[in-house]
C-alpha positions as CSV (number, residue, x, y, z in Angstrom):
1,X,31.7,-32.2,23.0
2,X,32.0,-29.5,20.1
3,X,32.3,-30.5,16.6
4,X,35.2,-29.3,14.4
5,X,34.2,-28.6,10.8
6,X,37.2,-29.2,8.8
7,X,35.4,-29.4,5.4
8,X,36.4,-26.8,3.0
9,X,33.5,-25.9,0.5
10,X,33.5,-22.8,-1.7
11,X,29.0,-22.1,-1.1
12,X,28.0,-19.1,-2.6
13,X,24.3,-18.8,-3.5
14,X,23.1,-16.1,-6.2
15,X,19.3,-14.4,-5.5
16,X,19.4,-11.0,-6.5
17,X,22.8,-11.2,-8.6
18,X,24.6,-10.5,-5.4
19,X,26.3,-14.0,-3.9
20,X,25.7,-15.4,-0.8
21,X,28.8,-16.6,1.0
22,X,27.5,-18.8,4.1
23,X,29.8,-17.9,7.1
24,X,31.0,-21.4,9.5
25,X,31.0,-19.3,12.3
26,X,27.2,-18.6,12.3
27,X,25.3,-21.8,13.8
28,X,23.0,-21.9,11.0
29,X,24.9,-21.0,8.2
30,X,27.5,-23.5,9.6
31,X,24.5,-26.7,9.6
32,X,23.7,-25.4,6.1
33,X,27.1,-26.0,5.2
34,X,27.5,-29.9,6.4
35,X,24.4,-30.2,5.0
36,X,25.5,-29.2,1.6
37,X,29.1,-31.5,2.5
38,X,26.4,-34.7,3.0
39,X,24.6,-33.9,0.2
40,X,27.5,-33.5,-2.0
41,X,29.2,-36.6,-0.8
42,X,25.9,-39.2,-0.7
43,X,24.6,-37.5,-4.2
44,X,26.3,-40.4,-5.7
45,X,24.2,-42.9,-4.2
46,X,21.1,-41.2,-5.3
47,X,22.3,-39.7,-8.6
48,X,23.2,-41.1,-11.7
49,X,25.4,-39.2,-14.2
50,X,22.8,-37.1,-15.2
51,X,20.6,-36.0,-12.8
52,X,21.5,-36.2,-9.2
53,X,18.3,-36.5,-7.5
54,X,17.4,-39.8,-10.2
55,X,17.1,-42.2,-7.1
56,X,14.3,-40.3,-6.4
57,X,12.5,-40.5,-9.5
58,X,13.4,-44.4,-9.5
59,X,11.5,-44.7,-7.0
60,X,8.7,-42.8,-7.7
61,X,8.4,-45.3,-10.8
62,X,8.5,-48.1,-8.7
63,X,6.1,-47.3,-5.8
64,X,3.8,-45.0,-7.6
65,X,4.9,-42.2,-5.1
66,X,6.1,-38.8,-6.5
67,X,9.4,-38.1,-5.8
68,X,9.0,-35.5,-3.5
69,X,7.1,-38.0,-1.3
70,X,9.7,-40.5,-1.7
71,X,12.6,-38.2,-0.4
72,X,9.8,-37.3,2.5
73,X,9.5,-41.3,3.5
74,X,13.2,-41.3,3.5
75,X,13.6,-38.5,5.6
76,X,10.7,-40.1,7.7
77,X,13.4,-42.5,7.9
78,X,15.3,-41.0,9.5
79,X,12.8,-39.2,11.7
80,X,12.1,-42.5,13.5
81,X,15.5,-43.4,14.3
82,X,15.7,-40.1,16.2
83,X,12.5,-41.2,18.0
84,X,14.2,-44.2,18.5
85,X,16.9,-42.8,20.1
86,X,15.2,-40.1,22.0
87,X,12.9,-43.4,23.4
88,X,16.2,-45.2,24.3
89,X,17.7,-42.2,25.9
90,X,20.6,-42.6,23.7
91,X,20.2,-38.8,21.7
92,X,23.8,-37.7,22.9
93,X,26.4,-36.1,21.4
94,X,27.0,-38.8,18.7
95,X,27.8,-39.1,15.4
96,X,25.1,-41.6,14.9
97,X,22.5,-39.1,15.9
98,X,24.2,-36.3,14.3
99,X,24.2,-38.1,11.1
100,X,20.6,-38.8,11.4
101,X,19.3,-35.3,12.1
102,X,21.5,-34.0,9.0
103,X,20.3,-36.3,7.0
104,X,16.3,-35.6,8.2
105,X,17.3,-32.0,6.9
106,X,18.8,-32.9,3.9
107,X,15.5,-35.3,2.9
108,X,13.6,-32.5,3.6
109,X,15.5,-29.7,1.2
110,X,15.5,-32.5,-1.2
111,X,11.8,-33.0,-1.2
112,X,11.7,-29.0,-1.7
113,X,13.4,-29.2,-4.5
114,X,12.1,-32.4,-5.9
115,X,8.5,-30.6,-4.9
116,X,9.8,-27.6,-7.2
117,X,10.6,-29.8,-10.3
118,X,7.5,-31.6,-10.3
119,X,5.6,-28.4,-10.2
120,X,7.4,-27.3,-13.6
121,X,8.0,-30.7,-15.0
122,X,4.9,-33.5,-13.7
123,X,6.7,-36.8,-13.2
């Protein structure tokens, strides 16, 4: 079964001043792009108005965790239900399990970044 990316998004990344336009027909580039379309659409369960990764830091003041190693349990999360699955023998072609490894990638570019913050600005 092949999946059909029908989501439109405009990704261009700036390192050296010269963009970076992410192609859909490259494999990679084409994960990095749902990625950025969950992250983008789920960014209001974990953001606030101000800050889109504040869920994080919610938690962080509720557990005592830093936030980078709260988006990492989260993405642990996730990382068991894909055990699960691969225990079960249900890891198919589904969109249960595809949602699952997405979001074990996006957890894991979020605790980069949250990792990042916290080594400018210490929770």
């Amino acid at each position: 079964m092949s999946k059909v990316n029908t989501i439109k998004l405009d990704v261009e990344v700036t390192m050296t001043g010269d963009p970076v336009t992410l192609d859909p027909t490259d494999e990679f580039e084409a994960v990095l792009i749902e990625m950025v379309a969950m992250h983008r659409r789920k960014r209001a369960i974990y953001g606030s108005e101000t800050d889109a990764l504040q869920n994080f830091y919610n938690i962080a003041a509720t557990t005592g965790v830093s936030p980078m190693m709260a988006a990492e349990v989260l993405g642990g999360k996730h990382a068991s239900v894909i055990k699960m699955l691969l225990a079960g023998h249900k890891l198919g072609k589904t969109t249960a399990t595809d949602d699952a490894v997405t979001d074990r990638a996006v957890y894991a570019v979020l605790a980069k970044v949250l990792y990042s913050r916290d080594a400018i600005y210490p929770v």
